[in-house]
ROBA-583318 format. One record per atom (N, C-alpha, C): residue in one letter; y, z, x. Coordinates in steps of 0.001 Angstrom, whole numbers, padded with zeros to 6 digits, always signed. Layout:
<pts>
AYZX
...
</pts>
This chain:
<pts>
X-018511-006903+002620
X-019255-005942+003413
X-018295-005103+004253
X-018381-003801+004025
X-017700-002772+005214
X-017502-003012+006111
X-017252-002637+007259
X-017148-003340+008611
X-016196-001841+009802
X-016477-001241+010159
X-015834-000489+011324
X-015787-001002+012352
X-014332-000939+012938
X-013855-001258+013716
X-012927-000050+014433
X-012862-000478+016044
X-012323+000962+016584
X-010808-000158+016959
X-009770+000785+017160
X-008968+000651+017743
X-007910+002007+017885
X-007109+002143+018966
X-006260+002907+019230
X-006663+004011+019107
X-008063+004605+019223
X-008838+005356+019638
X-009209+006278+017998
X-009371+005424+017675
X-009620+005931+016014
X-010813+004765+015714
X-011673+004938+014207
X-012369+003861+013485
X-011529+003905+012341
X-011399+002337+012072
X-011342+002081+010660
X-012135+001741+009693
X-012204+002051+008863
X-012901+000850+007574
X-012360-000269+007047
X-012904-001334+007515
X-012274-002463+007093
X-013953-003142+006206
X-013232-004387+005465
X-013945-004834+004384
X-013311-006196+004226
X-014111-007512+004053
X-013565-008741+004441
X-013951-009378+002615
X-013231-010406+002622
X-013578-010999+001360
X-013271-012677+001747
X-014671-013750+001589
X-014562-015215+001925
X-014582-015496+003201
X-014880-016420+003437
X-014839-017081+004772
X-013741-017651+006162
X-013988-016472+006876
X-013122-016716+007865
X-012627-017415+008480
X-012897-018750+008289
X-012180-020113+008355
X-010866-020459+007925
X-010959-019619+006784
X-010079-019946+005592
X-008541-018811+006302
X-007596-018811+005028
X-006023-018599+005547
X-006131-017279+005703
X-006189-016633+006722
X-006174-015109+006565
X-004987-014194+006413
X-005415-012980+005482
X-004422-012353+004614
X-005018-011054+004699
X-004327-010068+005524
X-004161-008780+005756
X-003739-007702+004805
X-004690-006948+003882
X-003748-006665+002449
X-003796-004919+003120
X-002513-004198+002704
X-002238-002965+003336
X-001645-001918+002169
X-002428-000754+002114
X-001745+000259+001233
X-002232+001379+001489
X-002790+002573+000879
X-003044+003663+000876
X-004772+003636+001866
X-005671+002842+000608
X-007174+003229+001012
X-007451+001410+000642
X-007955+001107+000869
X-008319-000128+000875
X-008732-000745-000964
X-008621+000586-001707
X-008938+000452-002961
X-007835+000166-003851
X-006774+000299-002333
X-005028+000036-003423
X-005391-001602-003593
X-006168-002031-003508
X-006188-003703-003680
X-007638-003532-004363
X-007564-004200-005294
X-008939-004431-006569
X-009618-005602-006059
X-011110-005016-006018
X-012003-006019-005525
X-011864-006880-006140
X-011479-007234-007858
X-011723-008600-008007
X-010139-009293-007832
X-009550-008705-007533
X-008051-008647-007101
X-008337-009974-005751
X-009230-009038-004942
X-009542-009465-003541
X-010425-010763-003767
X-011457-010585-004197
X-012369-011531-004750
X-011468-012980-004874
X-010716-013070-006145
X-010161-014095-006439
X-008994-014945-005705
X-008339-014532-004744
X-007988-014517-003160
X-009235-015231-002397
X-010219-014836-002376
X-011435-015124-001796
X-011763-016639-002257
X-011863-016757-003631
X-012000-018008-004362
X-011176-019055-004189
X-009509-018908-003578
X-009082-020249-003655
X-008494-019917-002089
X-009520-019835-001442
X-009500-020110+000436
X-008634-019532+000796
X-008665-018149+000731
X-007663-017067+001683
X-009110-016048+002195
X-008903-015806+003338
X-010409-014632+003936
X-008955-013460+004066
X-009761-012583+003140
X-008659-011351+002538
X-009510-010168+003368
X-008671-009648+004244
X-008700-008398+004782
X-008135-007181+004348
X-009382-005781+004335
X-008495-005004+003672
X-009126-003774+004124
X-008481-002726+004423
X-008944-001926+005407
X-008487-000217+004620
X-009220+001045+004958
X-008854+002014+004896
X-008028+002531+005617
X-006401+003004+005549
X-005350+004003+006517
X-006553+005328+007401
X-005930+005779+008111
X-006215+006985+008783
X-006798+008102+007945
X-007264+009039+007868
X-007241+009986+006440
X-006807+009606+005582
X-007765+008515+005058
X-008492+007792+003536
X-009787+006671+004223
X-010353+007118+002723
X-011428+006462+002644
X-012622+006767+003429
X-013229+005547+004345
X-014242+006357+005275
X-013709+006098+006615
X-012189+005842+006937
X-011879+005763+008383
X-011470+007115+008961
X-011710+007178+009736
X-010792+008625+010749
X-010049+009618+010177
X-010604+010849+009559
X-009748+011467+009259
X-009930+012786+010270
X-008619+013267+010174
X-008491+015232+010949
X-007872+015820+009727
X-006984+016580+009706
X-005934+016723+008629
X-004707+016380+008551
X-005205+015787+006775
X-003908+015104+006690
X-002738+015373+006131
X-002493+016913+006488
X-001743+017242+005935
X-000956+018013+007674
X-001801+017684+007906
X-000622+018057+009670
X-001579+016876+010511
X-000867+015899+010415
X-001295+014366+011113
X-000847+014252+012330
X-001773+013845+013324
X-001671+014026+014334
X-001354+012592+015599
X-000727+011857+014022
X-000617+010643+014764
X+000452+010076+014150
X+001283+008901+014432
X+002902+008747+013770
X+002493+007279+012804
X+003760+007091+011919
X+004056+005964+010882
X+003461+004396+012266
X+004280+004757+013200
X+003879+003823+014167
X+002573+003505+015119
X+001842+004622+014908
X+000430+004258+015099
X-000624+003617+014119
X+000429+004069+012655
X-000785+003187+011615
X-000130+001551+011570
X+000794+001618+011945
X+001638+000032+012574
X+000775-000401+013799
X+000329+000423+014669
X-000538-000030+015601
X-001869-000360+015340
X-002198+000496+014525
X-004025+000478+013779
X-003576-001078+012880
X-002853-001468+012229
X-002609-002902+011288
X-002874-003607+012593
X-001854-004265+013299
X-002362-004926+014458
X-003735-004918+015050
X-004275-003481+015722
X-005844-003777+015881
X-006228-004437+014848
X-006443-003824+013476
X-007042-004705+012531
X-007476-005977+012721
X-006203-006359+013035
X-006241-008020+013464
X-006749-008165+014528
X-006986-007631+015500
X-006922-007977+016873
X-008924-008138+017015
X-009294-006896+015736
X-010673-006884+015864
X-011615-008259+015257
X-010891-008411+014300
X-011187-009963+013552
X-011134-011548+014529
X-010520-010968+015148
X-009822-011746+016668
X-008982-013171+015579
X-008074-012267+014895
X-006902-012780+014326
X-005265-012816+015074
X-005269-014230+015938
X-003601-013905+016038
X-002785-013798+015598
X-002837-013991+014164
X-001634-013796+013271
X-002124-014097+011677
X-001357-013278+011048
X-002253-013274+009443
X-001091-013506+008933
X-001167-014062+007497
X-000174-013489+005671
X-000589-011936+005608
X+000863-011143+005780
X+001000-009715+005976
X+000886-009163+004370
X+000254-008338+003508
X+001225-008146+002391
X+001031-006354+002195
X+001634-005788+001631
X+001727-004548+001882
X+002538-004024+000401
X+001319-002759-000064
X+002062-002391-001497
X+002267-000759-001111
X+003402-000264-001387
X+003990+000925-001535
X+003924+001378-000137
X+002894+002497+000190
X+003123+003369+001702
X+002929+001733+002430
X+001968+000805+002409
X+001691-000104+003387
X+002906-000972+003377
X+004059-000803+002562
X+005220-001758+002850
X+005751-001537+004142
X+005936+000134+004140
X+006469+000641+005487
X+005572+000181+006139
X+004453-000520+006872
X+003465-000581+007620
X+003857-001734+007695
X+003890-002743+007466
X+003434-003731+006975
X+005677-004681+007557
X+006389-003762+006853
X+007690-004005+007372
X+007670-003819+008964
X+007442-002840+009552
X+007253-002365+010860
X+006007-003576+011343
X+005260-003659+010814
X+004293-004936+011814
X+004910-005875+011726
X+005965-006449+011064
X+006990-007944+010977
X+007849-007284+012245
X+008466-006934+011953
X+009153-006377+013237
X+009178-006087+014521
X+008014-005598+014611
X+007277-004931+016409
X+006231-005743+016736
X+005774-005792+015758
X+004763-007331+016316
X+004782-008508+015511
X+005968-009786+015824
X+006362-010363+014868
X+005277-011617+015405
X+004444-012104+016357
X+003612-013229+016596
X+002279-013010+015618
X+002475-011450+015253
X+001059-011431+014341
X+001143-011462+012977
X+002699-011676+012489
X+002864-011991+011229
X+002923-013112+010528
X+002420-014105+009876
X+002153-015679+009852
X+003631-015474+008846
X+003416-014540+007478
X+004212-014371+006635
X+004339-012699+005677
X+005296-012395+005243
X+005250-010896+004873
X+005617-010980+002939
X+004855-009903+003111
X+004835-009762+001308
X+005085-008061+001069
X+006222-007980+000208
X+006397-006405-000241
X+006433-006208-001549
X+005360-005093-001613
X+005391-004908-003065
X+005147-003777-003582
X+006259-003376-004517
X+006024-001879-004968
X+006891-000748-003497
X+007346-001221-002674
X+008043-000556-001528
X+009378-000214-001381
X+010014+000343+000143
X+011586+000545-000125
X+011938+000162+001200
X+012829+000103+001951
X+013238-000478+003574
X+013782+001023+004428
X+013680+002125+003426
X+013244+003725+004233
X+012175+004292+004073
X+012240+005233+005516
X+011219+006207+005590
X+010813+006967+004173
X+009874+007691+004316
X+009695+009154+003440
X+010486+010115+003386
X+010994+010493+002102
X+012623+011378+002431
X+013018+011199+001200
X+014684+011947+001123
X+015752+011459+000100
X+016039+009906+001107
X+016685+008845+000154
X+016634+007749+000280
X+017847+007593+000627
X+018303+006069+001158
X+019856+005839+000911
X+020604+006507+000093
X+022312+006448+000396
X+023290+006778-000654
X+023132+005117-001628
X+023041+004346-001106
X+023017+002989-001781
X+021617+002560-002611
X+021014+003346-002348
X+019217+002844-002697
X+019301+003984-004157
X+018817+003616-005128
X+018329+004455-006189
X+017012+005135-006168
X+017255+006590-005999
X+015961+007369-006076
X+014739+007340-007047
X+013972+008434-006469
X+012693+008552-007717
X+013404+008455-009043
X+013287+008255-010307
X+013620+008712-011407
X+013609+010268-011622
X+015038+010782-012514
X+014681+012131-012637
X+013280+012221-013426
X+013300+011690-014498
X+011972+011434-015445
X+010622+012037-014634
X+010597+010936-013132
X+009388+010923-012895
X+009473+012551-011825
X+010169+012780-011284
X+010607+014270-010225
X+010211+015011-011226
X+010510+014966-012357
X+010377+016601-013642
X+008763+016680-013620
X+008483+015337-013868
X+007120+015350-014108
X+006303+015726-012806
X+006622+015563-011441
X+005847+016211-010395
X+006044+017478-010385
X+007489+017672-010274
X+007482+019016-010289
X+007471+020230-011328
X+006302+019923-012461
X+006289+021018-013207
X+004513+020281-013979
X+003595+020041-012510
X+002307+019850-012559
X+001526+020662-013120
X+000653+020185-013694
X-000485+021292-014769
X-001279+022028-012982
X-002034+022582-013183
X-003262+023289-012418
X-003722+021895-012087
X-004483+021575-011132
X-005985+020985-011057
X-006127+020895-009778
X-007557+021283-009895
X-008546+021451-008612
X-009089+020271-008436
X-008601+020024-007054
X-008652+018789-006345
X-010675+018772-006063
X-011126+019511-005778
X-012367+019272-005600
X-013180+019037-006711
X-012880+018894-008155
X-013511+018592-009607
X-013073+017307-010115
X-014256+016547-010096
X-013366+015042-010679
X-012645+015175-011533
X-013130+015803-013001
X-012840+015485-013795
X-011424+015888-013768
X-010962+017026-013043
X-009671+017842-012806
X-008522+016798-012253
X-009238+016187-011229
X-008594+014979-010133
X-008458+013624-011365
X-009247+013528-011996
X-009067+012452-012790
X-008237+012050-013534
X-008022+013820-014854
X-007008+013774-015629
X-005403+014387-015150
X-005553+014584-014093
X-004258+014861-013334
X-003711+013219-013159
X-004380+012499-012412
X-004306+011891-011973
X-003969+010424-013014
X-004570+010467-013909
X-004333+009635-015200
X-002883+009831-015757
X-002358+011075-015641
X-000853+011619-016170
X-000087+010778-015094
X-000092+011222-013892
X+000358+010821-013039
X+000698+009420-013685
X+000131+008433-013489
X-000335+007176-013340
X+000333+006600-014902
X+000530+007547-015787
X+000791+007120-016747
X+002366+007004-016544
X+003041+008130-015412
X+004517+008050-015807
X+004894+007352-014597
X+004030+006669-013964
X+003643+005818-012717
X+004015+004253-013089
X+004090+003659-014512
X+003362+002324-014858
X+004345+002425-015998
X+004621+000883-016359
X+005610+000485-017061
X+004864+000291-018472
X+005659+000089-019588
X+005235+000099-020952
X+004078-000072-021043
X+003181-001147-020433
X+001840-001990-020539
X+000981-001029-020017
X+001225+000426-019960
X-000337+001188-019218
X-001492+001167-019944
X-002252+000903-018876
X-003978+000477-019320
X-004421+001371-019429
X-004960+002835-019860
X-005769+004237-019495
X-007044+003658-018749
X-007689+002731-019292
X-008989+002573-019073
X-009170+001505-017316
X-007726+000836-017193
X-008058+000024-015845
X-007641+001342-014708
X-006695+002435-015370
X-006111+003335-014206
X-007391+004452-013696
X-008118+004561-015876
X-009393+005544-014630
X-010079+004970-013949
X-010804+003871-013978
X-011334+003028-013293
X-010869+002957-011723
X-009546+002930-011665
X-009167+003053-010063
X-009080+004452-009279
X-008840+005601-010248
X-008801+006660-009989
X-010029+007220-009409
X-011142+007197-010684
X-012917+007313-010100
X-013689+006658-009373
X-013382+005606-008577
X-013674+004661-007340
X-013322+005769-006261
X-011310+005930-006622
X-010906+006373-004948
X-012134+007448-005164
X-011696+008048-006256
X-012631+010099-005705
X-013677+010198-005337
X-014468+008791-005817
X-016313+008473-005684
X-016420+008088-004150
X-015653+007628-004110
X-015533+007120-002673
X-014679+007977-001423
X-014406+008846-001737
X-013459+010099-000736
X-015028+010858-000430
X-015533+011058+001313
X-016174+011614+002365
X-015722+012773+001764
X-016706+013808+001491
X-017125+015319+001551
X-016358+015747+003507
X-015621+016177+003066
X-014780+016450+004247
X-014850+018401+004248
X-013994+018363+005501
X-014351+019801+006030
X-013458+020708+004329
X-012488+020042+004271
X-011379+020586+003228
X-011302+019423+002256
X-012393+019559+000828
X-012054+018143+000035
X-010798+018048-000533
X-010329+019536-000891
X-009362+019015-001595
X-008164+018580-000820
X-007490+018792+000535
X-007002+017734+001174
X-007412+016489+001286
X-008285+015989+001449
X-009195+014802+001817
X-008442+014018+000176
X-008725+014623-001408
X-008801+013856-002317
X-007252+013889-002511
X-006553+015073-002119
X-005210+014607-002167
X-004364+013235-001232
X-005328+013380-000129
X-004537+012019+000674
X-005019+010749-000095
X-006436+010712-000640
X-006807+009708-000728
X-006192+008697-002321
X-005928+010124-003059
X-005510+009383-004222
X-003472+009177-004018
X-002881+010221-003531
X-001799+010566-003506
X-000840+010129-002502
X-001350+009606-001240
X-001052+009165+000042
X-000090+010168+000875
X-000756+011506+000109
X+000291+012859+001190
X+000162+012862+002391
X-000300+012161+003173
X-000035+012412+004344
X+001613+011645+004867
X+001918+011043+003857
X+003150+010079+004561
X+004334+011405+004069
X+003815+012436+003643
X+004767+013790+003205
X+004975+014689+004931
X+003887+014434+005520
X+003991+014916+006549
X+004288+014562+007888
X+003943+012836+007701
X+004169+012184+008986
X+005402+011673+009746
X+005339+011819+011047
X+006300+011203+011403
X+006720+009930+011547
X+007906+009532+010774
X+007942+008248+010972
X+008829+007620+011764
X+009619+008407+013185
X+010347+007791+014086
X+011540+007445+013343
X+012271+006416+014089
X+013627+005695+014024
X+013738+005153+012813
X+014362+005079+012356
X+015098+004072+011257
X+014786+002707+011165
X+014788+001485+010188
X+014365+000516+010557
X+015223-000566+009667
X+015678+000536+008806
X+016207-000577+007520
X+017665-001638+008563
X+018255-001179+009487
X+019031-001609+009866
X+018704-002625+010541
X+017125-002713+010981
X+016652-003971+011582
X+016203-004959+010810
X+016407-004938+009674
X+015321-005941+008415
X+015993-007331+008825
X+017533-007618+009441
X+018172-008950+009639
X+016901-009862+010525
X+016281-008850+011312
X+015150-009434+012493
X+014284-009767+012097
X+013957-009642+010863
X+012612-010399+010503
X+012774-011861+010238
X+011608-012699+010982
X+011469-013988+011029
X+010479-014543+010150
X+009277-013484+010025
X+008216-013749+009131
X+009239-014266+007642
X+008727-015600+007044
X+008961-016018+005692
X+008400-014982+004731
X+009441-014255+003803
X+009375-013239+003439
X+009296-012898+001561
X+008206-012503+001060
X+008598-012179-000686
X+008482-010978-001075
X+009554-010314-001269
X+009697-009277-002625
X+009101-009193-003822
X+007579-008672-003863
X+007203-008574-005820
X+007621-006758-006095
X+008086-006589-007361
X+008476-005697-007712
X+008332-005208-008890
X+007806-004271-009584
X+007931-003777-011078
X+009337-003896-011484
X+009636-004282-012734
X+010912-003942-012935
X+011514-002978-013493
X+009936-001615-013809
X+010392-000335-014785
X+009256+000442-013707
X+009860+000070-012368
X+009161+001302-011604
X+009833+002594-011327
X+009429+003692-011744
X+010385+004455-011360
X+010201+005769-010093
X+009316+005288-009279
X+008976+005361-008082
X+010303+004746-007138
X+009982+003670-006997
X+011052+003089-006179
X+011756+001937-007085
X+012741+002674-007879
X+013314+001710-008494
X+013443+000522-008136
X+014167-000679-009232
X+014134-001870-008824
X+015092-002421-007705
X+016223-001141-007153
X+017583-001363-006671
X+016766-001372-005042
X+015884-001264-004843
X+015457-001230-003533
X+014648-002158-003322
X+013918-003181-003907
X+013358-004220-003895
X+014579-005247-003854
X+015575-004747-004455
X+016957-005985-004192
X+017220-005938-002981
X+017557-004481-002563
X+018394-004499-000890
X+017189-005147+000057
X+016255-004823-000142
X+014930-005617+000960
X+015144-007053+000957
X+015282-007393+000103
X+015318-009334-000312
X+016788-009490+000060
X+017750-008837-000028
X+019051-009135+000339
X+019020-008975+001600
X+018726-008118+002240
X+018430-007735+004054
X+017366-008620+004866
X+016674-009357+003915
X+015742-009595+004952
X+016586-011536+004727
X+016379-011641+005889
X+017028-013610+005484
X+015618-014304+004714
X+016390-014671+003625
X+015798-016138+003004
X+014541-015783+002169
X+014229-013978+001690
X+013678-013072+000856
X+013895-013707+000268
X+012449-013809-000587
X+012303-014182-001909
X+012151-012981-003015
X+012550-013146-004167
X+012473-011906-005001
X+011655-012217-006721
X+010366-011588-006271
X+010201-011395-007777
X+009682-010261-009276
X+010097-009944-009765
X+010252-009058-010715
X+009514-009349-011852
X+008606-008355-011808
X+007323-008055-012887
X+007949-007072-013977
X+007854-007870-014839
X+008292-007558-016431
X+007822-006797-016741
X+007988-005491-017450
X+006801-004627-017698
X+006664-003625-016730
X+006305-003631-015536
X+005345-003715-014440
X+006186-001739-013960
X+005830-000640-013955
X+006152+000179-013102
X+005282-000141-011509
X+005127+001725-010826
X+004606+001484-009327
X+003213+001037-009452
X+002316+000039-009411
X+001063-000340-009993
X+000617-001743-009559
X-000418-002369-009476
X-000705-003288-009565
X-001652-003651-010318
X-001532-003798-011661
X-002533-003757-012845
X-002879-005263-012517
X-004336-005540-013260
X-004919-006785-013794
X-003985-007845-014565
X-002908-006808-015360
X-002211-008029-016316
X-001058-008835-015424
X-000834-008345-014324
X+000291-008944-013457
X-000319-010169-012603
X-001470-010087-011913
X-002407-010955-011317
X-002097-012412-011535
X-001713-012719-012674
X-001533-014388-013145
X-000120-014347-012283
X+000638-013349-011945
X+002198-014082-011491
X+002056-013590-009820
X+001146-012653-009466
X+001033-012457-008250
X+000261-013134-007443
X-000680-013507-007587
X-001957-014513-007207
X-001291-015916-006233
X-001000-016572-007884
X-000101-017671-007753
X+001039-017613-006540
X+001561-016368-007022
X+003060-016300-005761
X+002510-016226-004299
X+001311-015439-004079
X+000729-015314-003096
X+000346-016336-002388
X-000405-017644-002985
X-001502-018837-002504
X-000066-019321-002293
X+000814-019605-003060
X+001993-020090-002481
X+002720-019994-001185
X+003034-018625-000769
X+003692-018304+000119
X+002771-018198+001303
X+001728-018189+001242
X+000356-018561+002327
X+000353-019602+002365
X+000527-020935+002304
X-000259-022044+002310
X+000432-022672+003526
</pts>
């Protein structure tokens, strides 16, 4: 069930899965849809109460525009914490895929009593930007392919769909599903608020542009030695988003990182990976 909650002078959408008794697990990414209900569900089934919430401009929480954001990387680090704070959770299993790594790294850090344990996946230990000299960039592969985009009008599904399916295709390692990616694609768009400007609205929600615009303060990678939260690295190993060379330096920087590498696997969290993520998960929670 949905659930709004205010904090830091915003609402979120948050959405709970199992009984709050049970090990609680804070899941963080774009829109709350970057985590698959039966994803969540089955989390739910072997006693974790899985929290999972919409960012700022996505979904049905708080949006203005998100393409001139009016609030920093460190306030959606502050909105994760409320999260918790509204559940009247002192401390959760953190896990965080792609934009929510940065979130999710920064809540181990600045608020380390509310992190039980941290999980990164699909992420990098910099801001939004050109990356380290040491970190391996986007793929040229995948840069050619943004930058020489067909047309499509963000306010037409079907436009948003098959854009968005390309995308997703040079997104995802050998094993791409067409049929599990539209499936996630026509949720987010079905589910993106008729906003003042949709087609901003469907660009944040599928694309996570607002982290193109936001500020994200200080540097952090130099602090990763400080993390105390017990820590795992899952990673595609043919992502070419954030290559695999940056899921190494995170697990090498952070003490006593665990590292594991999805065969197959580009920037994604498909159904077929679930048997090695699940498992790694109930593990590192328990």
């Amino acid at each position: 069930m949905e659930t709004f909650v205010k904090t830091n002078g915003v609402e979120l959408c948050t959405e709970t899965f199992g009984d709050a008794a049970d090990t609680p697990i804070l899941l963080v990414g774009n829109t709350m849809l970057t985590w698959h209900d039966d994803l969540c569900a089955r989390l739910a089934a072997l006693r974790r109460f899985v929290v999972r919430y919409d960012l700022r401009d996505t979904g049905r929480s708080t949006s203005g525009d998100p393409e001139a954001p009016d609030y920093t990387l460190r306030d959606l680090v502050a909105d994760a914490a409320g999260v918790l704070n509204a559940y009247g959770l002192p401390s959760a299993h953190v896990a965080g895929f792609g934009v929510g790594g940065w979130i999710a790294q920064l809540l181990a850090l600045d608020h380390p009593a509310q992190v039980a344990s941290l999980t990164l996946i699909g992420t990098r230990p910099t801001a939004p930007g050109p990356s380290d000299s040491d970190l391996p960039e986007h793929a040229p592969e995948l840069m050619a392919q943004f930058m020489n985009r067909p047309a499509v009008d963000w306010t037409d599904r079907a436009s948003v769909v098959t854009f968005m399916l390309e995308n997703a295709r040079h997104l995802s390692g050998p094993g791409f599903d067409e049929a599990e990616a539209r499936e996630n694609i026509e949720r987010i768009y079905d589910r993106t608020p008729v906003a003042s400007d949709p087609g901003k609205a469907h660009r944040a929600n599928q694309m996570a542009t607002v982290f193109a615009a936001l500020d994200s303060g200080e540097r952090w990678r130099e602090r990763l030695g400080g993390i105390t939260a017990p820590t795992l690295v899952i990673h595609g190993e043919d992502d070419p988003f954030f290559p695999l060379g940056n899921a190494r330096a995170l697990a090498a920087e952070i003490p006593a990182a665990e590292l594991i590498i999805l065969p197959g696997t580009g920037n994604e969290l498909p159904r077929r990976t679930w048997d090695t993520i699940v498992p790694a998960l109930l593990r590192h929670t328990s």
